[in-house]
One Martini backbone bead per residue (centre of mass of N, CA, C, O) as a GRO file, in nm:
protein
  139
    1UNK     BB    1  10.824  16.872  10.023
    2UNK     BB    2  10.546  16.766  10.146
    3UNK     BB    3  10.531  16.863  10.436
    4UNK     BB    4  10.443  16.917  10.758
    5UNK     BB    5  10.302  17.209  10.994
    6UNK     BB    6  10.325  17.308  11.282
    7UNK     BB    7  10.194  17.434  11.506
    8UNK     BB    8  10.247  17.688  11.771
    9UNK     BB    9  10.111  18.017  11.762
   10UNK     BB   10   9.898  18.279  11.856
   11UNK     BB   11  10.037  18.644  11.779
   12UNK     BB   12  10.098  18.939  11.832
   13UNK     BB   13  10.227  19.222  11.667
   14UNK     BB   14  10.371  19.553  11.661
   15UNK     BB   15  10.098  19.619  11.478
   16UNK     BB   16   9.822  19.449  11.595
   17UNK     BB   17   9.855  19.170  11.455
   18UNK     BB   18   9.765  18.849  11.392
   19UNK     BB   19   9.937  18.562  11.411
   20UNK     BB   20  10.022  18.235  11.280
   21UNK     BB   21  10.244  17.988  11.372
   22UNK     BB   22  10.465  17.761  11.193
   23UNK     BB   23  10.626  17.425  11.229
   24UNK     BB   24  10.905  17.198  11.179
   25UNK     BB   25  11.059  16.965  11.197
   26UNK     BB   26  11.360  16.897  11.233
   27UNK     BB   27  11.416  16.619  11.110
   28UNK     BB   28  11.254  16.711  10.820
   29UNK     BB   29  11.489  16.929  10.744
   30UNK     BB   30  11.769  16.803  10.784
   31UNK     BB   31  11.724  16.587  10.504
   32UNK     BB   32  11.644  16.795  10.268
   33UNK     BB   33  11.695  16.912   9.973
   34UNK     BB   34  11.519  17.206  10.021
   35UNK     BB   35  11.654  17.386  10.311
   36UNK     BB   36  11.818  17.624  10.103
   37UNK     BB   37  11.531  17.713   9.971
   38UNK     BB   38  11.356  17.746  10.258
   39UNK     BB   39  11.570  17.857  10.429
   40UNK     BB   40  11.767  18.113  10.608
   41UNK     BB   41  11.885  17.886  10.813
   42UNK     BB   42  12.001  17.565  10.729
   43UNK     BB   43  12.174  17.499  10.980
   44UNK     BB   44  12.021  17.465  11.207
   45UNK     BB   45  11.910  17.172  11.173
   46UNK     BB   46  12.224  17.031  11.213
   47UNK     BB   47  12.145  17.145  11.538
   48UNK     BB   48  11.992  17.033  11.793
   49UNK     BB   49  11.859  17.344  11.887
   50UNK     BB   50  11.722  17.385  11.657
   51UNK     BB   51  11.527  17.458  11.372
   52UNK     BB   52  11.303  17.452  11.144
   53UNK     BB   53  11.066  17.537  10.990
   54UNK     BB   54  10.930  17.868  10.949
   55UNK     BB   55  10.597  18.015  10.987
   56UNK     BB   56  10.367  18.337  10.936
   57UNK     BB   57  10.038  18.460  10.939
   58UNK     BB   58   9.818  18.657  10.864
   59UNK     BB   59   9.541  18.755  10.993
   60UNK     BB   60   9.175  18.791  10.903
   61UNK     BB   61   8.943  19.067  11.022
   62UNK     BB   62   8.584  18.942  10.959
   63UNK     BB   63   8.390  19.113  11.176
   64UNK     BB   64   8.166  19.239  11.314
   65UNK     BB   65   8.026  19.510  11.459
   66UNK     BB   66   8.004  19.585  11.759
   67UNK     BB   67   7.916  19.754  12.050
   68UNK     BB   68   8.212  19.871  12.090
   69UNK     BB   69   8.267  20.010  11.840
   70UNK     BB   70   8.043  20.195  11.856
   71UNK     BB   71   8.124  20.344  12.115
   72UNK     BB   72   8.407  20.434  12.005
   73UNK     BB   73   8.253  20.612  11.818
   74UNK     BB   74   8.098  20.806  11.965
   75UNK     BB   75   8.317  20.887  12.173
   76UNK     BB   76   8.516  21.009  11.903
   77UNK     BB   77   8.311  21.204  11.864
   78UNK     BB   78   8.244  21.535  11.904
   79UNK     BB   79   8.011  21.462  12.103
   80UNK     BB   80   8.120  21.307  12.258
   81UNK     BB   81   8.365  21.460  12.375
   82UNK     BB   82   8.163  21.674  12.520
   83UNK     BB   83   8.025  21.461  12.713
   84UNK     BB   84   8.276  21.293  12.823
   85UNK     BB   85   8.384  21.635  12.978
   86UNK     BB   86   8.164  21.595  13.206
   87UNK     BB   87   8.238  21.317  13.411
   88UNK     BB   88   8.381  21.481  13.665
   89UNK     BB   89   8.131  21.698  13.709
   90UNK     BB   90   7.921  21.493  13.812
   91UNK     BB   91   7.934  21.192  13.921
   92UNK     BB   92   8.238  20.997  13.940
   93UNK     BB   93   8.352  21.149  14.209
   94UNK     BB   94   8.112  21.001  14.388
   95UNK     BB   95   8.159  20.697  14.388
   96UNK     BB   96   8.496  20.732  14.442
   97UNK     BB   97   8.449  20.849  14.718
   98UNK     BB   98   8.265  20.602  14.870
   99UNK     BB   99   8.425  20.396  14.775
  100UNK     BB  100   8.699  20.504  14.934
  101UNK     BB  101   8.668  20.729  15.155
  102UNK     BB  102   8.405  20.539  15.303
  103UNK     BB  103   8.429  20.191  15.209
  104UNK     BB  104   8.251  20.124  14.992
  105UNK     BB  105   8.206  19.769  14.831
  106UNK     BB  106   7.959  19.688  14.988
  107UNK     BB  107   7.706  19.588  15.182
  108UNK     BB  108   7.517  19.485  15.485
  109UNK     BB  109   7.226  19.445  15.347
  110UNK     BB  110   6.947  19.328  15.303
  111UNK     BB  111   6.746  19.441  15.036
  112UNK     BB  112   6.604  19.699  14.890
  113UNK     BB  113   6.535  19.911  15.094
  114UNK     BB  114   6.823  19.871  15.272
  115UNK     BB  115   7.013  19.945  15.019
  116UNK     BB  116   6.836  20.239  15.002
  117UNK     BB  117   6.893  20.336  15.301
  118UNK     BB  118   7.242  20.292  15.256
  119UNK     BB  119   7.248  20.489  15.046
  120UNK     BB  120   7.125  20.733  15.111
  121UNK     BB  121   7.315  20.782  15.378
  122UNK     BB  122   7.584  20.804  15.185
  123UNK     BB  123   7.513  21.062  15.027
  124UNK     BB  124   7.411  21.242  15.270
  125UNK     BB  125   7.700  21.277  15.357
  126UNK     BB  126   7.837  21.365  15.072
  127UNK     BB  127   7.686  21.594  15.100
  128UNK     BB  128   7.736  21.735  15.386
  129UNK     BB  129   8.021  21.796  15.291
  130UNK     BB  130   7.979  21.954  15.070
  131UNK     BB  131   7.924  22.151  15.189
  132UNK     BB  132   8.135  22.232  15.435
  133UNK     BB  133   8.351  22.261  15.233
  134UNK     BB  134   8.146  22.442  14.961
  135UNK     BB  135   7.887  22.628  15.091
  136UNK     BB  136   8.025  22.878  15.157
  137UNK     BB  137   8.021  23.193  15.170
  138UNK     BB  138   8.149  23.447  15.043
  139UNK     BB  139   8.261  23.748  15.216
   0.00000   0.00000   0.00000
């Protein structure tokens, strides 16, 4: 009835698509002449609690590629996933014991030096640790 719907909210829907909601104002509902063929049930309109008119939009997503989109493709490509299941056997369960069980989580030094220093005092324990545990030749 070239009445305006304000602006009400930004939100994806269960499809991961995001939609952009608006609403009529009730009072603009209520008197309106055409509310029987606009709304999907008119009587809202007629009581304090009810809602105007409500619109829905699908936004559409036209950006373009970034690094991340980038990334994803690349991981999830068979060349990345074969270097992907490599890396639990190479360096990050390294990271995750000093970071964890030795409780790296700040250094406590300043300077390049001191900070190169106190890494490396933690590597030499966990590379020791992993010799006393799994270094031993079988018998």
């Amino acid at each position: 009835a070239g009445e305006s719907l304000k602006y009400h909210a930004t939100r994806t829907d269960q499809n991961g698509q995001s939609r952009a909601y608006f609403q009529g104002r009730l009072m603009q509902c209520r008197n309106c002449p055409k509310k029987h063929q606009c709304m999907q049930n008119p009587e809202a309109a007629n009581h304090r609690k009810g809602k105007g008119r409500q619109v829905s939009f699908t936004l559409e997503n036209k950006r373009l590629p970034n690094y991340t989109d980038w990334m994803k493709h690349r991981v999830d490509s068979q060349k990345g996933k074969e270097i992907y299941s490599h890396r639990m056997s190479v360096v990050e369960p390294v990271f995750g014991n000093i970071g964890t069980n030795k409780r790296l989580n700040r250094f406590s030094l300043r300077g390049r030096k001191k900070v190169q220093g106190q890494w490396q005092l933690y590597c030499l324990v966990h590379n020791i640790e992993k010799l006393a545990n799994y270094g031993r030749l079988a018998a």
